[in-house]
N, C-alpha and C positions, 0 to 999 in steps of 0.2 A: 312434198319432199320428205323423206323420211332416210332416219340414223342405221345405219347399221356397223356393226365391227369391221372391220378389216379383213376380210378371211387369209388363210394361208394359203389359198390359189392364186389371188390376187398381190400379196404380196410375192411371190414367187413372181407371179407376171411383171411386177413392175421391175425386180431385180434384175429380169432377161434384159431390161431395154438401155437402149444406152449401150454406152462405153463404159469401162472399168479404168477408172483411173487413179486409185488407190487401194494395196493391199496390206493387210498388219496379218502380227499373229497376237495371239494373248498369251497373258501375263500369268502368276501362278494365283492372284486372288482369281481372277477372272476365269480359271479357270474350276473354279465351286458353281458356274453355270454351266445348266445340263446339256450334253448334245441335243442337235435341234429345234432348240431357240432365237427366233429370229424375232428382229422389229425392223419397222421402216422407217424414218422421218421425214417429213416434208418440208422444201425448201425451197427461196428465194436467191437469185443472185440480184446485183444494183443494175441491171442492163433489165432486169424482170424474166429472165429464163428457168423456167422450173429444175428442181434436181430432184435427186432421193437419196437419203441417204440410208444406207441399211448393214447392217450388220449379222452374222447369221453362226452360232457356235460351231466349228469343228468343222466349217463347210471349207471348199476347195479353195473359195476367195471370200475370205471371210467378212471382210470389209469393200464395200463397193460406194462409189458415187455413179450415178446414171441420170442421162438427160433426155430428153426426145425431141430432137427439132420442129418447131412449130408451139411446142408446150411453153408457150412465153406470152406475159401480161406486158403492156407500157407503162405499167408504175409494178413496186416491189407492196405488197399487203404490210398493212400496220399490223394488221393480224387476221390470220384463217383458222376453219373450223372444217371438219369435214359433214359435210351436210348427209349422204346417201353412197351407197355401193352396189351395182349393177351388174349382171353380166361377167362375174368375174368369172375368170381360166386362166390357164398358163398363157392363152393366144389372144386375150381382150379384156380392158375392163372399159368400165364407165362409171364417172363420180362426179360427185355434183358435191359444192363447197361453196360455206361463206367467207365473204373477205372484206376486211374494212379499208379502205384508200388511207393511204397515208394521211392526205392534205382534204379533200375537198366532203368530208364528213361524212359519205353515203358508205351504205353497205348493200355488198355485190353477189348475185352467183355467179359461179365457174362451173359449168359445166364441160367436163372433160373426155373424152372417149378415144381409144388406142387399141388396132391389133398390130395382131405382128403376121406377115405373109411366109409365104412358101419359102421367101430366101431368108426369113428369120430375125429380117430387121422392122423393128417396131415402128409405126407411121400414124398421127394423130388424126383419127377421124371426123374429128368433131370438136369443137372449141370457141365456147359461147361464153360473153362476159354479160351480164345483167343486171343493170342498175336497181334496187330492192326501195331502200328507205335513206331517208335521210337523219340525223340527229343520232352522226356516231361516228364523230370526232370525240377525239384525245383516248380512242379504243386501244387499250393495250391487249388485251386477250378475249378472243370469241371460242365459246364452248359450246358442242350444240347437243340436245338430251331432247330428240322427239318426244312432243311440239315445241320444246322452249328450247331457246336461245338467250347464254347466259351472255353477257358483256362488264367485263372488268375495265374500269375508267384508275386515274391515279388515287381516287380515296372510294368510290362505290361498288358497289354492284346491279345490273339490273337484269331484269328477267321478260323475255320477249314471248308471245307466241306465236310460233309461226302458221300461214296460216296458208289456203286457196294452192294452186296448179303451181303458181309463182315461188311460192315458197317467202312470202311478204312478211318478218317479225313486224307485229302491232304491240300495241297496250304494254307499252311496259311497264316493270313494278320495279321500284327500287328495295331492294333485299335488305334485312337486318341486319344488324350487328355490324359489327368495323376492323379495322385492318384487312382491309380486301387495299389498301394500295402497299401492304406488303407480300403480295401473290408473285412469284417470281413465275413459276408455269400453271397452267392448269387444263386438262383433259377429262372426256368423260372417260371412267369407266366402267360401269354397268349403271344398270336397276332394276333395284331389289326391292324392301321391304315385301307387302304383301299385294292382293289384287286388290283392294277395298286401300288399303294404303299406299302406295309406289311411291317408292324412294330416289332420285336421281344421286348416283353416288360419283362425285368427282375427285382427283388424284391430281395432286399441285406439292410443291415449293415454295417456300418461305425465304424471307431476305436475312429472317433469322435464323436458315439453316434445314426447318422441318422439314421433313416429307411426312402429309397428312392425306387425306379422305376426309371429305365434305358430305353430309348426307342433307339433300334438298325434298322436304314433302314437295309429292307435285299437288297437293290439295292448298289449303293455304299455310302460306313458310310459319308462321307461328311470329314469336319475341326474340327467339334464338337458332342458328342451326347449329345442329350437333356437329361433331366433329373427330378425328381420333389419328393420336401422333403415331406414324408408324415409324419415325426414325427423328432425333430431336437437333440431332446436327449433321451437318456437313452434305447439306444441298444448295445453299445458297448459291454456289457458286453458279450452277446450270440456268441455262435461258431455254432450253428446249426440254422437254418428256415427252418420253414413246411409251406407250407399255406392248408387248408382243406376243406371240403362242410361243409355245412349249410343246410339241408334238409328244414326246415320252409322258408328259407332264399336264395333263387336259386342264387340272385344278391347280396350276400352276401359272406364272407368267414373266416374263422377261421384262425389264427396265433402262430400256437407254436414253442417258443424259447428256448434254454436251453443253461446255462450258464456250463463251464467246472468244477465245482464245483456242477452238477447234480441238480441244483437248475433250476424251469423251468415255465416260463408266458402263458399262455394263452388270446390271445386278440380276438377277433370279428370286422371285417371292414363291415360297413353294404353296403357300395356299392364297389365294388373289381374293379369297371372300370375308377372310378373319379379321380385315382391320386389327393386324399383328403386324408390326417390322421386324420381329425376334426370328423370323426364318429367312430373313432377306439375308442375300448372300453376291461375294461380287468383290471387285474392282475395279480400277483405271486401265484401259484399251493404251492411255498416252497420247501423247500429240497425231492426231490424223490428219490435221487440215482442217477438218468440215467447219469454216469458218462463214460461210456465208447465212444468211437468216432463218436461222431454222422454227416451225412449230409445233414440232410434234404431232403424237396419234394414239 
């Protein structure tokens, strides 16, 4: 199983599917984000039907919710990750994700697969649930960084590799340092460092407000890991992060967050590698709705 970004085929694909059943315009911070910046989020409803929720600057429906009938689990994820991306186009993707059960401690793939036919309606081709490991209960948040598989519990961290055709995290390591139980979200987003070094670098929420990046040796993590505040207040409130493309903008990236109360930000980082928040730019979309479980991408 292997990680990859989200392309902008892919998300476009997923945007065509579904119903539109929410549209906004934005606001005058929000509008310091550049045309053709999109992100998607992923999301749960309490029945387990998948949505998406995405947002897209300057586009014709800016704000969308989309489902695809069939795209439905019998329990709702304590928490997912996105594992692989396949096959993407405007007319197909296929993705494969981990997801921790609520109650009964294991962790699962999804793999998922959807095109869309001649009449244009999207139809789920494929949708496999698979039972992985056991010992991941009390999981709030899964991160996944080809071959490891990070797992945020209420006060630790631990670190998985994944392994075999299955996609099976083994061996895990419990991670340094503390206050991993006040991670409000947390996503990968690149890695970097060097070839002799690799960096897994992740992008989270604080309950104290920050928006940081995480930088993980994938060799061994050391005494400490680094870290670097890109904004030192006022994310607390968010349970979900996106970050997205920037089409005008390749060394750039979009940021949307949403607060459990369906209320939801849009920002613009104009350089995505500087662990800098001094270019981050943005505001509040306002009340949307998107109340239901979101985790981000």
């Amino acid at each position: 199983m292997r990680r990859t970004i989200l392309s902008v085929g892919v998300a476009g694909a997923l945007a065509a599917a579904g119903l539109v059943v929410v549209t906004s315009s934005s606001g005058a911070a929000v509008g310091d984000v550049p045309a053709g910046c999109a992100a998607v989020t992923s999301a749960y409803k309490s029945d387990g039907q998948r949505l998406f929720y995405r947002y897209e600057r300057n586009s014709d429906q800016p704000t969308k919710v989309e489902s695809i009938p069939g795209d439905k689990l019998p329990w709702r994820p304590a928490a997912l990750t996105l594992g692989g991306v396949w096959g993407e186009s405007q007319d197909s993707f296929h993705r494969e994700e981990f997801a921790a059960h609520p109650t009964d401690g294991y962790v699962y793939r999804i793999e998922r697969a959807a095109e869309r036919g001649d009449d244009r309606v999207w139809r789920m081709t494929q949708h496999k649930v698979t039972r992985l490991a056991a010992g991941f209960g009390g999981t709030r948040t899964l991160v996944y960084a080809y071959p490891y598989l990070y797992r945020f519990t209420a006060k630790s961290l631990y670190r998985y590799t994944v392994v075999g055709q299955e996609g099976i995290p083994v061996d895990p390591v419990k991670m340094p340092g503390t206050g991993w139980g006040s991670i409000k979200t947390m996503i990968y987003e690149r890695t970097g460092g060097t070839d002799a070094q690799p960096v897994d670098v992740l992008l989270g929420t604080t309950s104290a407000g920050a928006l940081k990046e995480w930088r993980f040796r994938r060799g061994a993590p050391g005494s400490s890991i680094p870290s670097s505040v890109l904004r030192t207040t006022g994310w607390d409130t968010f349970t979900s992060l996106s970050t997205g493309s920037c089409e005008q903008h390749p060394e750039g990236r979009s940021l949307l967050a949403i607060q459990e109360t369906g209320s939801v930000s849009w920002h613009f980082d104009a350089n995505a590698k500087d662990s800098s928040g001094t270019d981050i730019k943005g505001g509040s979309l306002g009340a949307l709705g998107w109340t239901e479980k979101a985790y981000g991408e």
